[in-house]
C-alpha positions in Angstrom: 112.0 17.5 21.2 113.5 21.1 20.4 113.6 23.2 23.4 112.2 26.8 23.1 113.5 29.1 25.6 111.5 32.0 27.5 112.9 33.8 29.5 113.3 36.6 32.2 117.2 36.7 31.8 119.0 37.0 34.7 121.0 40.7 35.1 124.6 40.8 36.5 123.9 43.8 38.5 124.0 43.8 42.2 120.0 44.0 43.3 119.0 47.4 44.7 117.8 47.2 48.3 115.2 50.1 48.1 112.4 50.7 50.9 109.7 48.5 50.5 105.9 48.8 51.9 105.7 47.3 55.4 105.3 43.2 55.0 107.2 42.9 51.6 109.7 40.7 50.9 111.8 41.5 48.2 114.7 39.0 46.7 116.7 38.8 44.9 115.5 36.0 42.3 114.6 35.7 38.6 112.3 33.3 37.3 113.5 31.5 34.1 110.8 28.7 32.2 111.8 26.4 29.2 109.1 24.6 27.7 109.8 21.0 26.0 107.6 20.1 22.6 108.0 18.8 19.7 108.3 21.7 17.3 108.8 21.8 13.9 112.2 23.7 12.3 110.4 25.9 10.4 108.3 27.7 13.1 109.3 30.8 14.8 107.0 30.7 17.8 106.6 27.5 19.5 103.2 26.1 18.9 101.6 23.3 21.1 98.8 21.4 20.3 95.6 22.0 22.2 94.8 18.5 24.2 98.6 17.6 24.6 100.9 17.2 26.9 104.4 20.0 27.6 107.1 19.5 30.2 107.8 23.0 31.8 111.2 23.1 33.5 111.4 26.1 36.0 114.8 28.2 37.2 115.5 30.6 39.6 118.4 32.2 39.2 119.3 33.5 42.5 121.7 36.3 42.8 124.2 37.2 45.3 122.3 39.9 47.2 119.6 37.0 48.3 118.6 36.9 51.7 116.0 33.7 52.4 112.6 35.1 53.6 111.8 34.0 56.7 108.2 32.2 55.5 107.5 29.4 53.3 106.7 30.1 49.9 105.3 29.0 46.6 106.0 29.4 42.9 102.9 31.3 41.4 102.5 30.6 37.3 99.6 32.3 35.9 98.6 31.3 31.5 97.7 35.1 30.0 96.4 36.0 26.4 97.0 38.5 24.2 94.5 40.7 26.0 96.4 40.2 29.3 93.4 37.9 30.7 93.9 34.9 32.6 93.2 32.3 30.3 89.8 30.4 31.7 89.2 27.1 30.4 86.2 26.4 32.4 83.4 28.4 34.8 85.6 29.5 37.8 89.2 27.8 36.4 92.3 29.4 34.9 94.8 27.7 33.6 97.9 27.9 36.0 100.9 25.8 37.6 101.1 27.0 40.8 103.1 24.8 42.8 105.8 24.0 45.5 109.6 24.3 45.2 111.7 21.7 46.6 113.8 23.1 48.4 111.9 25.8 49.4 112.8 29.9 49.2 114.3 29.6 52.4 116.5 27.4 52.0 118.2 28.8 49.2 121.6 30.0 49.1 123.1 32.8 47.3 124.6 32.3 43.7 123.1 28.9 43.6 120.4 28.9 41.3 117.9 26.2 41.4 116.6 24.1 38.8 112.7 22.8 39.8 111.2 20.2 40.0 115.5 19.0 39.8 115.9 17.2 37.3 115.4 16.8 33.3 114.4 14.0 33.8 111.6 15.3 36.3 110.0 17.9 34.7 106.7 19.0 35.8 103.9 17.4 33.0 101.8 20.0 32.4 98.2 19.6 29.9 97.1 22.3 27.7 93.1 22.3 27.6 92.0 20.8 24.6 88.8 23.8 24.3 91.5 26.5 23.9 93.7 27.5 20.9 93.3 28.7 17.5 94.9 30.0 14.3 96.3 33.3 16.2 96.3 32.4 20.5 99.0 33.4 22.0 99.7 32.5 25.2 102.5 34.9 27.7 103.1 32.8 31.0 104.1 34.8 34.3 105.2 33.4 37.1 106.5 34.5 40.5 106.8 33.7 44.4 104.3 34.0 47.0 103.5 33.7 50.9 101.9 30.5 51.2 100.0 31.8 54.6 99.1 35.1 53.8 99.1 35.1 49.5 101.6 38.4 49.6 103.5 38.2 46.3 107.1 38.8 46.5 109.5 41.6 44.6 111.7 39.4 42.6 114.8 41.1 41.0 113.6 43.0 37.3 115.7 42.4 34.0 116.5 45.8 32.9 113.4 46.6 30.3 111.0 44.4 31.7 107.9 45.7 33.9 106.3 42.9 36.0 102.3 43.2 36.2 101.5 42.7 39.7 104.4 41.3 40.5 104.1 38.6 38.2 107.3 38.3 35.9 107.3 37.2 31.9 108.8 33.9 32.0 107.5 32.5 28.2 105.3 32.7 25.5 103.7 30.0 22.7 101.1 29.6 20.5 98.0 26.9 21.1 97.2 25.6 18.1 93.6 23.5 17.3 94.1 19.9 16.7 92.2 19.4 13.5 94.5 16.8 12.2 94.0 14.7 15.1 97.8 13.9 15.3 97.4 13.1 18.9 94.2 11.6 19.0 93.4 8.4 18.8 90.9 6.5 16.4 89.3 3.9 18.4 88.2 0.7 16.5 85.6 -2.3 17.0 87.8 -4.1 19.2 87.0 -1.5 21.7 84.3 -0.7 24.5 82.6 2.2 24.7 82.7 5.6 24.9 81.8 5.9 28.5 78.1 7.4 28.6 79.5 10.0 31.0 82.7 10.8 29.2 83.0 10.2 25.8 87.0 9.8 26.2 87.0 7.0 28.7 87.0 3.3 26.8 87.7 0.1 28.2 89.7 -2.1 26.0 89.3 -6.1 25.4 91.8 -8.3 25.4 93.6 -7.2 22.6 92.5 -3.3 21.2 93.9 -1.5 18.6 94.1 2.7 18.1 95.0 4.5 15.1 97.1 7.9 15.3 97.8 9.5 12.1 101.7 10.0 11.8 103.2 13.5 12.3 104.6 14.0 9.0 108.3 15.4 10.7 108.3 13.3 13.6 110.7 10.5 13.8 110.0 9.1 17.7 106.9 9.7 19.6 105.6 9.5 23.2 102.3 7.7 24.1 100.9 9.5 27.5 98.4 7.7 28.6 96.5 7.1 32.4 93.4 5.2 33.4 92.2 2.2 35.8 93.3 -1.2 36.0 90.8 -3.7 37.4 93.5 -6.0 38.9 92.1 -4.9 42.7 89.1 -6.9 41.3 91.1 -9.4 39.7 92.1 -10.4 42.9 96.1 -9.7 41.6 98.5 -7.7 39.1 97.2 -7.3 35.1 100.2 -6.6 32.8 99.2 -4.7 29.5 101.8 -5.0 26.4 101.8 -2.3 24.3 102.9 -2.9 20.5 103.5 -0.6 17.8 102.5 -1.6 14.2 101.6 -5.3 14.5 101.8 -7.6 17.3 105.7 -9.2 16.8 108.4 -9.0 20.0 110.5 -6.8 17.9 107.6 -4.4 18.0 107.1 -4.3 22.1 107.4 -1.1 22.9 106.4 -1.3 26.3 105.5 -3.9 28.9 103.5 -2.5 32.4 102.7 -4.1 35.0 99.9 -2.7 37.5 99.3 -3.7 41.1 96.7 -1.3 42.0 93.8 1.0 40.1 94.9 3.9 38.8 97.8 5.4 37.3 98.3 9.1 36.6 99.7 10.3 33.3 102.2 7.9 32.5 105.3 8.2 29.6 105.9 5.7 27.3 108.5 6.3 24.8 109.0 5.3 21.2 112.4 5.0 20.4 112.9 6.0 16.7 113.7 2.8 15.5 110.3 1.7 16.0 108.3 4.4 15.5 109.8 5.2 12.0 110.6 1.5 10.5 111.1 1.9 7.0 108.7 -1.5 7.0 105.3 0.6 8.3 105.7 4.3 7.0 101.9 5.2 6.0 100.0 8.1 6.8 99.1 6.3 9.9 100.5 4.5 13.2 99.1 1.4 14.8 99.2 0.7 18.5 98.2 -2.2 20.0 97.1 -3.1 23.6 96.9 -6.5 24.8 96.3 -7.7 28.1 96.9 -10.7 30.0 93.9 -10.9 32.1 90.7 -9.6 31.8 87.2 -8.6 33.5 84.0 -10.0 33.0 81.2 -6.7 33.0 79.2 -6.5 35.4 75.4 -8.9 34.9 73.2 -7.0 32.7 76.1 -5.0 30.9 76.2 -5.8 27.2 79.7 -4.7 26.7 82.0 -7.6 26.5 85.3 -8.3 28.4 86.7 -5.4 30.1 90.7 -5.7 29.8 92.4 -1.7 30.6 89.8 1.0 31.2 91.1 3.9 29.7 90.8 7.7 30.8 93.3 9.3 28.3 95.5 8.2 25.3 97.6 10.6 23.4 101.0 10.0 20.6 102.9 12.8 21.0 105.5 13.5 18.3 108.8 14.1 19.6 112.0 14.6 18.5 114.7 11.9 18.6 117.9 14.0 19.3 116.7 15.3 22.5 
């Protein structure tokens, strides 16, 4: 995964303690954002697919001259396009990461900048809307620090050329691209349940289901994300789903989970390269398999037959191996 970075760069010069209106705070703070996705060598502005997964990593580079503000506060982060519109990917919803800092603005300390969420490791997993995009969308992300009880946005320091709209700072910009490839979506096959009548992405699997992705042409290693609902409440104990790549051989595990309760969230599961790009299956196409060791009887009446994993999102990210 190549790393594109977008920044408001932090300036070396001391930070300017001007009046401000009564009840602003003003610090001395720049917001930094790097965004993590695979992205091809050739391509000048990162592009992400629409329907897929990023990881944004946030920094706030605090300078010298910070003072803590006396409130807590939150990190603002606001998806624009080219027109300067929040970006609306539904009636009434924007697309935005708004979100807490730990630790929190006041508890910063000069010169020490902080890296958020804290780790690489722990970067914040962040979906791009799979109804926005196309050939030329551009997308300019601001971001910026707020009161958390009154919703007064705070003066962060400027990087000397920039202008801040409404006191929300350029932090990155990348291009949303349409899927039509389907490189992250799946292709379900008859050893599947469903769609879902409700939600034509939710699927329960059998005992054993396969789904087709069709390979990334540059990738070498991908990342399944996937999240859902495990029956094993109803099962009366744990269900453990194994995940193979290719064809169903213990050299080909690529994963083994184990799930004590319903739902999981978004979960990683990585494909190390030798796997992924085994000079023994390289077709246009890659093969996962899920299997199951226990599985659920539907419900009397229900002509679907046994209900193993009940999935609510599967996607193959390509990624990059070196990173």
């Amino acid at each position: 995964m190549l790393r594109l970075i977008a920044s408001a760069a932090a300036t070396t010069a001391a930070f300017l303690l001007v009046a401000c209106p009564a009840g602003d705070t003003r610090l001395d703070v720049t917001p930094k954002l790097v965004i993590h996705y695979f992205k091809p060598s050739d391509e000048q502005l990162l592009s992400v697919d629409a329907g897929a997964y990023v990881d944004l990593e946030y920094t706030w580079v605090v300078g010298n001259n910070y003072a803590p503000p006396p409130d807590d506060m939150r990190a603002f982060v606001h998806f624009r396009d080219s027109n300067g519109k929040l970006i609306e990917f539904a009636p009434g919803k924007t697309l935005q990461d708004d979100h807490d800092i730990n630790p929190p603005p006041r508890k910063w300390k000069a010169g020490e900048d902080v890296v958020d969420p804290g780790t690489p490791a722990a970067r914040r997993m962040f979906k791009i809307p799979e109804n926005i995009g196309g050939q030329n969308f551009v997308v300019t992300v601001y971001a910026g620090l707020y009161n958390s009880e009154n919703n007064r946005r705070a003066i962060l320091t400027l990087p000397e050329g920039d202008q801040p709209e409404d006191r929300a700072y350029r932090v990155a910009r990348f291009h949303i691209r349409r899927n039509r490839e389907k490189y992250i979506y799946p292709e379900f096959d008859t050893t599947w349940n469903g769609p879902e009548p409700d939600n034509y992405q939710v699927r329960w699997s059998t005992r054993s289901s396969v789904a087709t992705f069709r390979r990334y042409p540059k990738a070498e290693a991908a990342e399944l994300i996937l999240a859902g609902h495990s029956p094993a409440e109803d099962l009366g104990e744990s269900q453990e789903l194994s995940i193979y790549i290719h064809e169903k051989r213990d050299d080909l595990l690529v994963a083994r989970l184990t799930f004590d309760h319903e739902r999981i969230l978004p979960t990683r599961v990585p494909i190390r390269k030798e796997l992924f790009s085994s000079e023994e299956f390289m077709g246009s196409f890659v093969k996962i398999i899920f299997e199951v060791d226990k599985v659920m009887p539907p419900p009397e009446g229900d002509s679907r037959s046994e209900l193993g994993f009940e999935f609510h999102e599967l996607l193959l990210l390509p990624r990059d191996p070196q990173t």
